[in-house]
mmCIF file of the N, C-alpha and C atoms, coordinates in Angstrom:
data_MODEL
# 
_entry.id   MODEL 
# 
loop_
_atom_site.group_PDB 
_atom_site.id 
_atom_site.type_symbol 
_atom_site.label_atom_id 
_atom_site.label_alt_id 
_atom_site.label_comp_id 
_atom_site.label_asym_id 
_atom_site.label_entity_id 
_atom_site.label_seq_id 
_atom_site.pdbx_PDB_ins_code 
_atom_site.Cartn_x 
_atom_site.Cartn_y 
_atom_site.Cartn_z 
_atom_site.occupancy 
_atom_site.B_iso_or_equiv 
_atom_site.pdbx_formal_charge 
_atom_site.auth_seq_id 
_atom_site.auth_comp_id 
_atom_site.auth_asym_id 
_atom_site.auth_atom_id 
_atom_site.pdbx_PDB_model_num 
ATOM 1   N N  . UNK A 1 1  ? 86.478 112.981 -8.968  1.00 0.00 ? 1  UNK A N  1 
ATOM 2   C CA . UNK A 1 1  ? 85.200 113.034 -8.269  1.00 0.00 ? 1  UNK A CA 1 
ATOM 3   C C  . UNK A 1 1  ? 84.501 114.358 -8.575  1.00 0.00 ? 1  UNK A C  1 
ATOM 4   N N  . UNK A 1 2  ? 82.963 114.214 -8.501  1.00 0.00 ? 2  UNK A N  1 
ATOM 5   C CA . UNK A 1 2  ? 82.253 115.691 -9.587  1.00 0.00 ? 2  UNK A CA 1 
ATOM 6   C C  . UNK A 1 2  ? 81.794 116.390 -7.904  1.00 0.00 ? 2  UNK A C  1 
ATOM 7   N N  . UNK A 1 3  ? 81.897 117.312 -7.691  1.00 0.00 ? 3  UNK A N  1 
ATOM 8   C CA . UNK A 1 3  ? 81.625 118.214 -6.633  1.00 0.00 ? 3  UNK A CA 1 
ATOM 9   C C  . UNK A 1 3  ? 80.143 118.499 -7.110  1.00 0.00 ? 3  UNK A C  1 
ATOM 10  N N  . UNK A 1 4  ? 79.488 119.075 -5.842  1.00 0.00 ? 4  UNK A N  1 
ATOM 11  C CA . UNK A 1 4  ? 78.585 119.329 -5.521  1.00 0.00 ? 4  UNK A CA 1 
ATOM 12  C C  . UNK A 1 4  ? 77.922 120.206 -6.694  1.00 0.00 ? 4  UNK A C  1 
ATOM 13  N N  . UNK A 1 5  ? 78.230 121.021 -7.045  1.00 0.00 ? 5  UNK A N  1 
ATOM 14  C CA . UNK A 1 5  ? 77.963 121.886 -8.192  1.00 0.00 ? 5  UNK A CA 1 
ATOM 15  C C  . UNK A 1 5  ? 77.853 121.372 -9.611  1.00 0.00 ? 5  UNK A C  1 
ATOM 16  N N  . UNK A 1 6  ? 78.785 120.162 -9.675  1.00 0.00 ? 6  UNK A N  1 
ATOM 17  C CA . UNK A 1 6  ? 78.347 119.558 -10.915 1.00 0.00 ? 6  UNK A CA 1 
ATOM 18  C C  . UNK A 1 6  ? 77.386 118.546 -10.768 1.00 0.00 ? 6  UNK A C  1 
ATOM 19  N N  . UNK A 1 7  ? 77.688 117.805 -9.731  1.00 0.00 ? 7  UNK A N  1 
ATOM 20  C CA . UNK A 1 7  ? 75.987 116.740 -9.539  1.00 0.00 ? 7  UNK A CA 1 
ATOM 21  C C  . UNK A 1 7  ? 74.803 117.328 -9.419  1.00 0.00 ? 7  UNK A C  1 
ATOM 22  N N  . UNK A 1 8  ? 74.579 118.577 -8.679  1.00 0.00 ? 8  UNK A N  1 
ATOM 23  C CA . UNK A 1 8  ? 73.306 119.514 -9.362  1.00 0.00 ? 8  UNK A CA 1 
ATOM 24  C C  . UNK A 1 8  ? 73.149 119.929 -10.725 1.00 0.00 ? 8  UNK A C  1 
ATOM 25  N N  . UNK A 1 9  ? 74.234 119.615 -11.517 1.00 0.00 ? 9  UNK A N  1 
ATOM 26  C CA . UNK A 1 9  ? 73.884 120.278 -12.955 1.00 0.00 ? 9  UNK A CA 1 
ATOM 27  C C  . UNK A 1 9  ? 73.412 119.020 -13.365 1.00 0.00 ? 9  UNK A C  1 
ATOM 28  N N  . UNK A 1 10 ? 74.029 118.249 -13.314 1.00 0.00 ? 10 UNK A N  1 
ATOM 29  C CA . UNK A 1 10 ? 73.766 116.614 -13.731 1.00 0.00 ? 10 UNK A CA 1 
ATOM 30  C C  . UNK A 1 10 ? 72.222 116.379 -13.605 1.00 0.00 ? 10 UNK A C  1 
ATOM 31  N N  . UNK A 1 11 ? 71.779 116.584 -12.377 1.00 0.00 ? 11 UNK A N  1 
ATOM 32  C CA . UNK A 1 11 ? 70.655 116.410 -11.168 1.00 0.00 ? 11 UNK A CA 1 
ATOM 33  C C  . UNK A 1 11 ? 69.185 117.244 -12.234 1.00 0.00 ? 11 UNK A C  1 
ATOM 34  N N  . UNK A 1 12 ? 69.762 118.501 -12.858 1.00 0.00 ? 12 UNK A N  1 
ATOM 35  C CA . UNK A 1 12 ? 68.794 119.076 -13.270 1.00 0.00 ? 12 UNK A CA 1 
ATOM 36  C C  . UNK A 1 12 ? 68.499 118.992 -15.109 1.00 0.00 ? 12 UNK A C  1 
ATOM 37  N N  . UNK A 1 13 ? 70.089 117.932 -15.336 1.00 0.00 ? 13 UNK A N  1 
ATOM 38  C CA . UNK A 1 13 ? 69.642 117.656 -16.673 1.00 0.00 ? 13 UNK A CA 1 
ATOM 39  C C  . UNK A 1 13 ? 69.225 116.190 -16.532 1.00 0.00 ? 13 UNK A C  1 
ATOM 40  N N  . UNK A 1 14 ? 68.435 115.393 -15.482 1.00 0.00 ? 14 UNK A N  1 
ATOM 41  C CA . UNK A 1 14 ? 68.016 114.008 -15.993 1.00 0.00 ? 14 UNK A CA 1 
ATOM 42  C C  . UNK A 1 14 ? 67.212 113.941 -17.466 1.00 0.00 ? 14 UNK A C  1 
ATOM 43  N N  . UNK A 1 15 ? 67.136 113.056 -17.895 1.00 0.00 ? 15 UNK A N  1 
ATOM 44  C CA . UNK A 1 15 ? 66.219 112.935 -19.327 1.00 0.00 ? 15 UNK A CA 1 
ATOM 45  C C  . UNK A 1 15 ? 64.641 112.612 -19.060 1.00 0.00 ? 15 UNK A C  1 
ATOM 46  N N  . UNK A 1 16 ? 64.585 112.014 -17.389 1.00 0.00 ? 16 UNK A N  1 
ATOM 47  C CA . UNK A 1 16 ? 63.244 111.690 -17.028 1.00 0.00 ? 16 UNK A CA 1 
ATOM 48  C C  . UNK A 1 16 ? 63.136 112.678 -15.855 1.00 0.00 ? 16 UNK A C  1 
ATOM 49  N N  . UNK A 1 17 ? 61.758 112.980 -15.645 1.00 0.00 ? 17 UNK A N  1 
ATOM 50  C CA . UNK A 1 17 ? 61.489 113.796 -14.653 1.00 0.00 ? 17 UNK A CA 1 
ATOM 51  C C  . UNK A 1 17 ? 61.334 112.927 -13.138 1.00 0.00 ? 17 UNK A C  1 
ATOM 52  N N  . UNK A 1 18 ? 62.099 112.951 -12.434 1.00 0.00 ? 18 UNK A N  1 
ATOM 53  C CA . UNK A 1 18 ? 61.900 112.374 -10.965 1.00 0.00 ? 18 UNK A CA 1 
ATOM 54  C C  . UNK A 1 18 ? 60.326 112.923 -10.302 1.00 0.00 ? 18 UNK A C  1 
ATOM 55  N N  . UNK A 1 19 ? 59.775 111.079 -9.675  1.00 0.00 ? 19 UNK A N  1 
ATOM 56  C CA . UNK A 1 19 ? 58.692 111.499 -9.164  1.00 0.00 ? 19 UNK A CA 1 
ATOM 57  C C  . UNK A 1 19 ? 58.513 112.706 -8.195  1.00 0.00 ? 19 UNK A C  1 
ATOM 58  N N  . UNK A 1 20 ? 57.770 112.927 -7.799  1.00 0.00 ? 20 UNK A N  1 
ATOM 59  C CA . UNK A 1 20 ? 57.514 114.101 -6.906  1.00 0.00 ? 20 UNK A CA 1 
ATOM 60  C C  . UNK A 1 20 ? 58.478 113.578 -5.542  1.00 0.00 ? 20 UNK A C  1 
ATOM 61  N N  . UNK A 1 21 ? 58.076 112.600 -5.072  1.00 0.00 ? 21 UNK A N  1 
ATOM 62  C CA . UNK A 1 21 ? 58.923 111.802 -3.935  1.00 0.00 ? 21 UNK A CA 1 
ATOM 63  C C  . UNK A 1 21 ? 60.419 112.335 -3.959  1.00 0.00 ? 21 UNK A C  1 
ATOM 64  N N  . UNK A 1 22 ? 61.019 111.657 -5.120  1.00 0.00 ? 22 UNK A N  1 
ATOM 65  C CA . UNK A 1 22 ? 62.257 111.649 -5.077  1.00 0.00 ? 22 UNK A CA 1 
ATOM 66  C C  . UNK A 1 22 ? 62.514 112.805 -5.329  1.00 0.00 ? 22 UNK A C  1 
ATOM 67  N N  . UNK A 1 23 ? 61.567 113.874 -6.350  1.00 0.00 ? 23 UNK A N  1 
ATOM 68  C CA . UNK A 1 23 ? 62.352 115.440 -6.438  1.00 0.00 ? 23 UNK A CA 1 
ATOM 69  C C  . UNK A 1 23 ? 62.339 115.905 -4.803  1.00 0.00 ? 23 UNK A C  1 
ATOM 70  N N  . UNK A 1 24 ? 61.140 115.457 -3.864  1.00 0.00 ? 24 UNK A N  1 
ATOM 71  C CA . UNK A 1 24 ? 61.508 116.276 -2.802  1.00 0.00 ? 24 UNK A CA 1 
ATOM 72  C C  . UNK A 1 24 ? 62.790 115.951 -2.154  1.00 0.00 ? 24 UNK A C  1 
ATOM 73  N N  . UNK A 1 25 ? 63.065 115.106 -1.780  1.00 0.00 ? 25 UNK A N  1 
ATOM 74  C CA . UNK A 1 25 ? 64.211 114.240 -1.322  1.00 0.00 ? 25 UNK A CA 1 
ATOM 75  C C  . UNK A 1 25 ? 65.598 115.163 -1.850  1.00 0.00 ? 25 UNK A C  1 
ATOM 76  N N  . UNK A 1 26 ? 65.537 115.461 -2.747  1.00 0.00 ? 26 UNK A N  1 
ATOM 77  C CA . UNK A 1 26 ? 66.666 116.159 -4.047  1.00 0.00 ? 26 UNK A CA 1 
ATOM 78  C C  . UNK A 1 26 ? 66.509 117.418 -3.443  1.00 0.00 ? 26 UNK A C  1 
ATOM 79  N N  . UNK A 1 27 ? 65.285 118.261 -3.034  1.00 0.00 ? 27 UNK A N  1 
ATOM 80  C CA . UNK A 1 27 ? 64.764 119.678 -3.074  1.00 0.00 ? 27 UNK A CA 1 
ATOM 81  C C  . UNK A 1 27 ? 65.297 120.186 -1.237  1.00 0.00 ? 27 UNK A C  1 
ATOM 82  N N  . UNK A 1 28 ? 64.697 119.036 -0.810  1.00 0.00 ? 28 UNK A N  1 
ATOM 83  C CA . UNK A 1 28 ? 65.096 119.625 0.809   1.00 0.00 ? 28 UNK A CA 1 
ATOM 84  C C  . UNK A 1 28 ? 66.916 119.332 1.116   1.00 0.00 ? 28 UNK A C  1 
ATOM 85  N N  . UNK A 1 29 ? 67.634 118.529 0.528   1.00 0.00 ? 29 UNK A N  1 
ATOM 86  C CA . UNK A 1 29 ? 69.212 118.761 0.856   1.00 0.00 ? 29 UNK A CA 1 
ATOM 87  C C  . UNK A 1 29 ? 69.737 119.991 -0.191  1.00 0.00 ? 29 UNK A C  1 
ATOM 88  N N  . UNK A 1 30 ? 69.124 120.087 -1.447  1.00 0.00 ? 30 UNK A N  1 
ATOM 89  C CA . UNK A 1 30 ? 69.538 121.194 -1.900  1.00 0.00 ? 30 UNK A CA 1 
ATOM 90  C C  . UNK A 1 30 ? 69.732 122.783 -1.294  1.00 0.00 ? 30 UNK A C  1 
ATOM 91  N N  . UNK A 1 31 ? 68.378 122.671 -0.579  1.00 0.00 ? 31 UNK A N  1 
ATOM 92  C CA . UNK A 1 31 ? 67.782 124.334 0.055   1.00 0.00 ? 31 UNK A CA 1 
ATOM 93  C C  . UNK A 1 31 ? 68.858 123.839 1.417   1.00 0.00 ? 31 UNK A C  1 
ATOM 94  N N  . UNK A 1 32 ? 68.841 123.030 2.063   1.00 0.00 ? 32 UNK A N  1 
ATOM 95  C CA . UNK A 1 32 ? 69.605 123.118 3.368   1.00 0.00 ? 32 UNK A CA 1 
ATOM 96  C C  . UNK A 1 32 ? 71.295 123.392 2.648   1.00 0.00 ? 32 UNK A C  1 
ATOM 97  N N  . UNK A 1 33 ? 71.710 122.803 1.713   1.00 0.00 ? 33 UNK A N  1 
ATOM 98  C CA . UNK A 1 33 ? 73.030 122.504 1.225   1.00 0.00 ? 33 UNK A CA 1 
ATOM 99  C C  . UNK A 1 33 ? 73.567 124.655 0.725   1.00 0.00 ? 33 UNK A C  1 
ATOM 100 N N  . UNK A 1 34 ? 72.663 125.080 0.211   1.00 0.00 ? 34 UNK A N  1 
ATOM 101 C CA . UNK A 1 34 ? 72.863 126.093 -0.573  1.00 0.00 ? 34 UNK A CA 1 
ATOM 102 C C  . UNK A 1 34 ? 72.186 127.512 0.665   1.00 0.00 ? 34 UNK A C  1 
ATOM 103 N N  . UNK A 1 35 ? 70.882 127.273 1.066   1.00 0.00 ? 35 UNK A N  1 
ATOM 104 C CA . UNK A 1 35 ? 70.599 127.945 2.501   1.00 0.00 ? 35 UNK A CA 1 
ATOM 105 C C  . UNK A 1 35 ? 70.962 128.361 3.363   1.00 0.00 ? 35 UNK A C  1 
ATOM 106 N N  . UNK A 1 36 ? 70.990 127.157 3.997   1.00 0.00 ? 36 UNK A N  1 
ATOM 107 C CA . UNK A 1 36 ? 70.842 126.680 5.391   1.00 0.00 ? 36 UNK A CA 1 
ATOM 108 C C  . UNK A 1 36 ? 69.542 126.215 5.985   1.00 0.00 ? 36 UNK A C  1 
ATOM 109 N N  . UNK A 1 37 ? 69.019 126.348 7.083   1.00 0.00 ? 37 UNK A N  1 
ATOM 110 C CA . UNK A 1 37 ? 68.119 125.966 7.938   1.00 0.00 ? 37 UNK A CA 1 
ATOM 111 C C  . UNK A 1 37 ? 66.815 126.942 7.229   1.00 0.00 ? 37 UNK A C  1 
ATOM 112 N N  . UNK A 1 38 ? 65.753 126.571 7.055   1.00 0.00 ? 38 UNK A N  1 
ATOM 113 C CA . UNK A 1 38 ? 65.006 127.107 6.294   1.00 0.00 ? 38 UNK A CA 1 
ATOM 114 C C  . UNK A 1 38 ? 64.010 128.372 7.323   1.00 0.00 ? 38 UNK A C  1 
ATOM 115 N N  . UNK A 1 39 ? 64.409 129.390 6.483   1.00 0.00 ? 39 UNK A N  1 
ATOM 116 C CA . UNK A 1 39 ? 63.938 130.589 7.147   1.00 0.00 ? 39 UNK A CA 1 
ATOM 117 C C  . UNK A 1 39 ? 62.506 131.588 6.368   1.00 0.00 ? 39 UNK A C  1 
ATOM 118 N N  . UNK A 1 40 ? 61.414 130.886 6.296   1.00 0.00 ? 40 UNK A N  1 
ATOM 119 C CA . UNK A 1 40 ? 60.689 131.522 5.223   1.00 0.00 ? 40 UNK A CA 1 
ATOM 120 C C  . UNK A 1 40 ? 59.537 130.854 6.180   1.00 0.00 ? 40 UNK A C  1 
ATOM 121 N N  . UNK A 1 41 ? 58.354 131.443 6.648   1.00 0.00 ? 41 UNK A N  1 
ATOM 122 C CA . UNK A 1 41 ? 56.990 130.931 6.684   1.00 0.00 ? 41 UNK A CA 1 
ATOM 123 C C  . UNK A 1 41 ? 56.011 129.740 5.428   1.00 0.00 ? 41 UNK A C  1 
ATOM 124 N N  . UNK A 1 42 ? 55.226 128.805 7.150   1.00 0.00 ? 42 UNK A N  1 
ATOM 125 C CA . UNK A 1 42 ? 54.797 127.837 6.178   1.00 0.00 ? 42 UNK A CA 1 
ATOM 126 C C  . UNK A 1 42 ? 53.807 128.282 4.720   1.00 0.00 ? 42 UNK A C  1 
ATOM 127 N N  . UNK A 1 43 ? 54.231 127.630 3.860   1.00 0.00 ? 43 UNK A N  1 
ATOM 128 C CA . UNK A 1 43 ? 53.034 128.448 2.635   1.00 0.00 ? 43 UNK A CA 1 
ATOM 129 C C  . UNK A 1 43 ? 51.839 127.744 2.796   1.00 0.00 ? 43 UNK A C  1 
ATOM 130 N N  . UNK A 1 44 ? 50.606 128.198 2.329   1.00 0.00 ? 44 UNK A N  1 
ATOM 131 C CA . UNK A 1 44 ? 49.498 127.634 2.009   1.00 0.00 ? 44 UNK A CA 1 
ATOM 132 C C  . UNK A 1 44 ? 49.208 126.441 0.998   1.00 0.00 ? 44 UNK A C  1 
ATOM 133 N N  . UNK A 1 45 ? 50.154 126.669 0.266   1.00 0.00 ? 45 UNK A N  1 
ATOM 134 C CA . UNK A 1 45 ? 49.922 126.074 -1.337  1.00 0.00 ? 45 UNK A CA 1 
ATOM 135 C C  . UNK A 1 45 ? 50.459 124.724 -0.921  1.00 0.00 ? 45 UNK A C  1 
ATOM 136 N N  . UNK A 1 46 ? 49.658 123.568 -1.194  1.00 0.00 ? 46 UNK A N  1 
ATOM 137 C CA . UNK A 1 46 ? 49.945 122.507 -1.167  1.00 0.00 ? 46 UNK A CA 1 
ATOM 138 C C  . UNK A 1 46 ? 51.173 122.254 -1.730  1.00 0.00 ? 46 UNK A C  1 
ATOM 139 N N  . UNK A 1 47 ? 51.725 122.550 -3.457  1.00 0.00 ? 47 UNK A N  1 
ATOM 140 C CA . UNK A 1 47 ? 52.887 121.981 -3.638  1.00 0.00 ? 47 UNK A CA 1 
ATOM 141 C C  . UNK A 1 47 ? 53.528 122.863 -2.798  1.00 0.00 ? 47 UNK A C  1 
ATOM 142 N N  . UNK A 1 48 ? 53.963 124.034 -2.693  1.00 0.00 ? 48 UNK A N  1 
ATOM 143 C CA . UNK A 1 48 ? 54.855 124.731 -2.002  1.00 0.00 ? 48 UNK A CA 1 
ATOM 144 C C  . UNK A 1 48 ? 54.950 124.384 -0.560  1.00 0.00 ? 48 UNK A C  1 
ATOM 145 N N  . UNK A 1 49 ? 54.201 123.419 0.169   1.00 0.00 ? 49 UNK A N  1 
ATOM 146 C CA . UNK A 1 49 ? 54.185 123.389 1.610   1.00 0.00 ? 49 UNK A CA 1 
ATOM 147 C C  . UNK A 1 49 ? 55.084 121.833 1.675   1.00 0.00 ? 49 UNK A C  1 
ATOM 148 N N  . UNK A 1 50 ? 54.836 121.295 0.618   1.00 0.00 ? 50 UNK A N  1 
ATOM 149 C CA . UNK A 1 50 ? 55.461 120.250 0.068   1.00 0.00 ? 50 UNK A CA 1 
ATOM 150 C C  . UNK A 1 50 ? 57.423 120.299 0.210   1.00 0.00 ? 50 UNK A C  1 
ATOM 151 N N  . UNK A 1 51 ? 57.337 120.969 -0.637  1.00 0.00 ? 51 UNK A N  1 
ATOM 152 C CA . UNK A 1 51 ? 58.513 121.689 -1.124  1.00 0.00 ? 51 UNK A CA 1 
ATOM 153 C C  . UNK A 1 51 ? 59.558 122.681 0.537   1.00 0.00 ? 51 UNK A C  1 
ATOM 154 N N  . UNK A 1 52 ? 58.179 123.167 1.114   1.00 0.00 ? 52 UNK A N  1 
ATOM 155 C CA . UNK A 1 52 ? 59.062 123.917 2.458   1.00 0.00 ? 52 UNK A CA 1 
ATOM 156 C C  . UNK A 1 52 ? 59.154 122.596 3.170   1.00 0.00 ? 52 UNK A C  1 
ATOM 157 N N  . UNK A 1 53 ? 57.980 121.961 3.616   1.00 0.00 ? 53 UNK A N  1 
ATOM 158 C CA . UNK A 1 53 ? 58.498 120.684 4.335   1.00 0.00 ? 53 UNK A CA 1 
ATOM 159 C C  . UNK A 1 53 ? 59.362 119.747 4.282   1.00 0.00 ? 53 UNK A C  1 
ATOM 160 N N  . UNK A 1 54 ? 60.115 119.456 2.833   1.00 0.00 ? 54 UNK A N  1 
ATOM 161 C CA . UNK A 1 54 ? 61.263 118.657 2.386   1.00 0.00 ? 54 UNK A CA 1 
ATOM 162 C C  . UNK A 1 54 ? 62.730 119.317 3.288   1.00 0.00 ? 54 UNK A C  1 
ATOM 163 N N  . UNK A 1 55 ? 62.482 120.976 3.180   1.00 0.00 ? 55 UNK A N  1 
ATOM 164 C CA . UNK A 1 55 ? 63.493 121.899 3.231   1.00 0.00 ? 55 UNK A CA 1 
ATOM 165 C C  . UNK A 1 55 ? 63.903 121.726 4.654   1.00 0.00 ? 55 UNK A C  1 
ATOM 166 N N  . UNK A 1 56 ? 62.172 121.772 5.944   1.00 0.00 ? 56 UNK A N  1 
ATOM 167 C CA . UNK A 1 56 ? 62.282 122.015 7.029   1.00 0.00 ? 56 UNK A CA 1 
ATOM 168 C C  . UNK A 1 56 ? 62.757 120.989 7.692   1.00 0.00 ? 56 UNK A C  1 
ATOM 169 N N  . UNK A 1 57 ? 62.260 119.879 7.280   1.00 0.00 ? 57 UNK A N  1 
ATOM 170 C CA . UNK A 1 57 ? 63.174 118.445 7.586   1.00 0.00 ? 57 UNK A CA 1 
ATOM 171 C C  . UNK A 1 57 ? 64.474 118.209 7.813   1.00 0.00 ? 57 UNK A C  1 
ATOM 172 N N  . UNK A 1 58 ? 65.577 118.855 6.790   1.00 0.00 ? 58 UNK A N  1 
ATOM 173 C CA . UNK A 1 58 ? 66.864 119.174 6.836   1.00 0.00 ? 58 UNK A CA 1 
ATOM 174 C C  . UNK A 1 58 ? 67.468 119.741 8.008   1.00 0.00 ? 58 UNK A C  1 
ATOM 175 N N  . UNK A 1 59 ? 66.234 120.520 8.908   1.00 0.00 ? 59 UNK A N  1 
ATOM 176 C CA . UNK A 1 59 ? 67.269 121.671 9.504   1.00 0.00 ? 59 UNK A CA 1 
ATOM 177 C C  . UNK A 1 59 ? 67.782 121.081 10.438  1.00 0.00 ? 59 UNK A C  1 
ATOM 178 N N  . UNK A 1 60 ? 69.493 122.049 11.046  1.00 0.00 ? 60 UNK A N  1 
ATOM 179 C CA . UNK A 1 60 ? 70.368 121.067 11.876  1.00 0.00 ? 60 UNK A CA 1 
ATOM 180 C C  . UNK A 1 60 ? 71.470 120.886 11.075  1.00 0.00 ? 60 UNK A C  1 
ATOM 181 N N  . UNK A 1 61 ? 71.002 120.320 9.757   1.00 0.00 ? 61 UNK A N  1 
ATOM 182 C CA . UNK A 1 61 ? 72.745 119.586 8.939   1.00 0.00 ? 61 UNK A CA 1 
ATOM 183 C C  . UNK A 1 61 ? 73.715 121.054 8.630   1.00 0.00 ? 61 UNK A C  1 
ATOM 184 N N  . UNK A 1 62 ? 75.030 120.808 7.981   1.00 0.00 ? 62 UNK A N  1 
ATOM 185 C CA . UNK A 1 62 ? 75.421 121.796 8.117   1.00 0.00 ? 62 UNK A CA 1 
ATOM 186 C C  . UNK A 1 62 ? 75.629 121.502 6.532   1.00 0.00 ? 62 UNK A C  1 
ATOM 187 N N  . UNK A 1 63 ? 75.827 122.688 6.027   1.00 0.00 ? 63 UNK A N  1 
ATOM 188 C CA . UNK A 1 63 ? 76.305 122.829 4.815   1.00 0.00 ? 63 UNK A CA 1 
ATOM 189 C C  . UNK A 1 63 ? 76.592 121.147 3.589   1.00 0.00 ? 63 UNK A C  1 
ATOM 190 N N  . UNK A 1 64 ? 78.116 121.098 4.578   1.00 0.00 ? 64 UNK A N  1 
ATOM 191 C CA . UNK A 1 64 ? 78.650 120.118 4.092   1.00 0.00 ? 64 UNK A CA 1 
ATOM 192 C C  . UNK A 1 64 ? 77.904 118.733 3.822   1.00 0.00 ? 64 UNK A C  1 
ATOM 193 N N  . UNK A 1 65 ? 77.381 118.765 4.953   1.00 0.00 ? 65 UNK A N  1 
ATOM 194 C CA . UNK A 1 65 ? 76.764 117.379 5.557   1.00 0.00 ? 65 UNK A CA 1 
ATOM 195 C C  . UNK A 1 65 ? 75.807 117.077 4.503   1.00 0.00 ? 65 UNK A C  1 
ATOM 196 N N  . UNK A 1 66 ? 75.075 118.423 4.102   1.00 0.00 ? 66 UNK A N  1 
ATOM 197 C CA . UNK A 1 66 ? 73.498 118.517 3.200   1.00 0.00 ? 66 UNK A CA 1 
ATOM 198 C C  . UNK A 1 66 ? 74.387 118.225 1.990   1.00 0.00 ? 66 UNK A C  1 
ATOM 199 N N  . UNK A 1 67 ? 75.428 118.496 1.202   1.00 0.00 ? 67 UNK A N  1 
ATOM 200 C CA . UNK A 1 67 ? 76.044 118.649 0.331   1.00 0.00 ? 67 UNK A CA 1 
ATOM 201 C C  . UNK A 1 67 ? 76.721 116.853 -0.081  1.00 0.00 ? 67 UNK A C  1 
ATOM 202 N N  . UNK A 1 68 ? 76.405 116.674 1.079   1.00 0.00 ? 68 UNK A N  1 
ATOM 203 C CA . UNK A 1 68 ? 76.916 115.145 1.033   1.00 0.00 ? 68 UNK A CA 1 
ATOM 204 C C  . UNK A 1 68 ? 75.766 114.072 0.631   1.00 0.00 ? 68 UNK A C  1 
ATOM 205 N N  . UNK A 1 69 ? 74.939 114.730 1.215   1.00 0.00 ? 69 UNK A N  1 
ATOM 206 C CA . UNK A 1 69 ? 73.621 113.655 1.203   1.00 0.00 ? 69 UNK A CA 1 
ATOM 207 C C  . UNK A 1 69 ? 73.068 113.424 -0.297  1.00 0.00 ? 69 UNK A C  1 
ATOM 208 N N  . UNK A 1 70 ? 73.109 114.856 -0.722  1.00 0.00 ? 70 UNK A N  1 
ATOM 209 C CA . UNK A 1 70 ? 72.432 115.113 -1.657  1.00 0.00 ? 70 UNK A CA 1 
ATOM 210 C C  . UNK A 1 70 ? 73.171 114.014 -3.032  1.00 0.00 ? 70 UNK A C  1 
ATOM 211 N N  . UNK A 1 71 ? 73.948 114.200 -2.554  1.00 0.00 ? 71 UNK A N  1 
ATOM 212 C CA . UNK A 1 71 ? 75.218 113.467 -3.831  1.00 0.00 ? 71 UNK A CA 1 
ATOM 213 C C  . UNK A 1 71 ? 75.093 112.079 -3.725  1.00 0.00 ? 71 UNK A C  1 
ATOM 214 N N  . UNK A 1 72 ? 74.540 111.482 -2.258  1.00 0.00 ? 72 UNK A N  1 
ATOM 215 C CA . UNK A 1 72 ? 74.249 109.969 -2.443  1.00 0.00 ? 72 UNK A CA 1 
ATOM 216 C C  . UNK A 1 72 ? 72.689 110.346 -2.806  1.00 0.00 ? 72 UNK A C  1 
ATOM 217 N N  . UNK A 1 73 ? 71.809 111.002 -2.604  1.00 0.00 ? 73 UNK A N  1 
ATOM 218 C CA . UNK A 1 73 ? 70.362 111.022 -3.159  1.00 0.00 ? 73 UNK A CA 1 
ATOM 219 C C  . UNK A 1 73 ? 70.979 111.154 -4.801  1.00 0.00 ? 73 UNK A C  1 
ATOM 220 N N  . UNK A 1 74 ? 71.591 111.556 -4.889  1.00 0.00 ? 74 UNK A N  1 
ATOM 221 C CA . UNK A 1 74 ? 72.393 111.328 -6.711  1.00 0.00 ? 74 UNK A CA 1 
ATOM 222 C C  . UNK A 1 74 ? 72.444 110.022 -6.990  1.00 0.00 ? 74 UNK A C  1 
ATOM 223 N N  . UNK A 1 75 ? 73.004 109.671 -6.718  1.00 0.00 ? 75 UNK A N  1 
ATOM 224 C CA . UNK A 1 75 ? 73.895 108.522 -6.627  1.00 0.00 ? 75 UNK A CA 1 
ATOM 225 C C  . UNK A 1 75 ? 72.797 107.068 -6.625  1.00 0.00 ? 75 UNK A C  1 
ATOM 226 N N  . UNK A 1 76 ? 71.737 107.343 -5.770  1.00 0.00 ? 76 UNK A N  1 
ATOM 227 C CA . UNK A 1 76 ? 71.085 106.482 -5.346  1.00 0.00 ? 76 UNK A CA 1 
ATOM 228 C C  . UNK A 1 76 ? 69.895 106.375 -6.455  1.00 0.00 ? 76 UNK A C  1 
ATOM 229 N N  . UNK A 1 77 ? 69.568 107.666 -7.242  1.00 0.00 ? 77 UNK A N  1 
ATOM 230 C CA . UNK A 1 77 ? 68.647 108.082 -8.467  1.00 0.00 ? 77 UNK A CA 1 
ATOM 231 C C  . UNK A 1 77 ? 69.120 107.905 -9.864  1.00 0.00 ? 77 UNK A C  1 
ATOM 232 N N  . UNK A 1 78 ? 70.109 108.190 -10.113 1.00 0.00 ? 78 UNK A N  1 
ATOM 233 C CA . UNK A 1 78 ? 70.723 108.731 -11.167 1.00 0.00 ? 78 UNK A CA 1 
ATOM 234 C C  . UNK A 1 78 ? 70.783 107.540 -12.015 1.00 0.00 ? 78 UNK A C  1 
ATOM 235 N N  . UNK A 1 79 ? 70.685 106.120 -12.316 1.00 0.00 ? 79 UNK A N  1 
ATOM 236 C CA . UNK A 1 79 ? 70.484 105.151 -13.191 1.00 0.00 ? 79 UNK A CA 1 
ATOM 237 C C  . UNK A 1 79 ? 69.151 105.290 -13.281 1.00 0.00 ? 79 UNK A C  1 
ATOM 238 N N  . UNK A 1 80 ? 67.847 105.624 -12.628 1.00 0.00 ? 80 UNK A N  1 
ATOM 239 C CA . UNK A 1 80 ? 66.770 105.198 -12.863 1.00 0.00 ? 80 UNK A CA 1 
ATOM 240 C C  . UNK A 1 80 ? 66.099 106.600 -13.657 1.00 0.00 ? 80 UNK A C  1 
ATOM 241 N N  . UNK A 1 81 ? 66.954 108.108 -13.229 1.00 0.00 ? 81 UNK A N  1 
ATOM 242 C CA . UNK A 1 81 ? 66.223 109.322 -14.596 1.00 0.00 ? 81 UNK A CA 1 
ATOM 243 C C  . UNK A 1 81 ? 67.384 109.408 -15.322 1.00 0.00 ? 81 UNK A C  1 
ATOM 244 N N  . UNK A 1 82 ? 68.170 108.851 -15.568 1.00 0.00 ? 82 UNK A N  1 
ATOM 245 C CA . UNK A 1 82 ? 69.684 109.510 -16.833 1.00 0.00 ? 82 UNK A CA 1 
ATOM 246 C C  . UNK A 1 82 ? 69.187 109.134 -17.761 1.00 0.00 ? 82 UNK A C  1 
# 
């Protein structure tokens, strides 16, 4: 079984670029998984508010939990960008 560290490597070599949707989905268990609970003010910038809101959604899970999810958000992607 590939641990967390290798399904992010996997995750960041797809051959297709994941829609914006699904990168957020990927982006907010990552920052909670590697983080924690997201500690940074909202940004202005549309993508970046994007991107914090995926993150802020997460908060609550613990480590593991985010580390888990993320691997079925793998799991659940990974035939449609490989």
């Amino acid at each position: 079984m590939l641990t967390f560290e290798e399904i992010v490597e996997k995750a960041k070599n797809f051959s297709k670029v994941p829609s914006k949707e699904d990168f957020l989905e990927f982006y907010g268990y990552y920052k909670q998984a590697t983080v924690g609970d997201c500690n940074t003010e909202e940004p202005e910038d549309e993508e970046k508010k994007a991107r914090w809101n995926a993150w802020k959604s997460k908060a609550g899970l613990t480590a593991a939990d985010a580390k888990a999810h993320y691997i079925e958000v793998y799991k659940k992607y990974a035939a449609k960008y490989e």
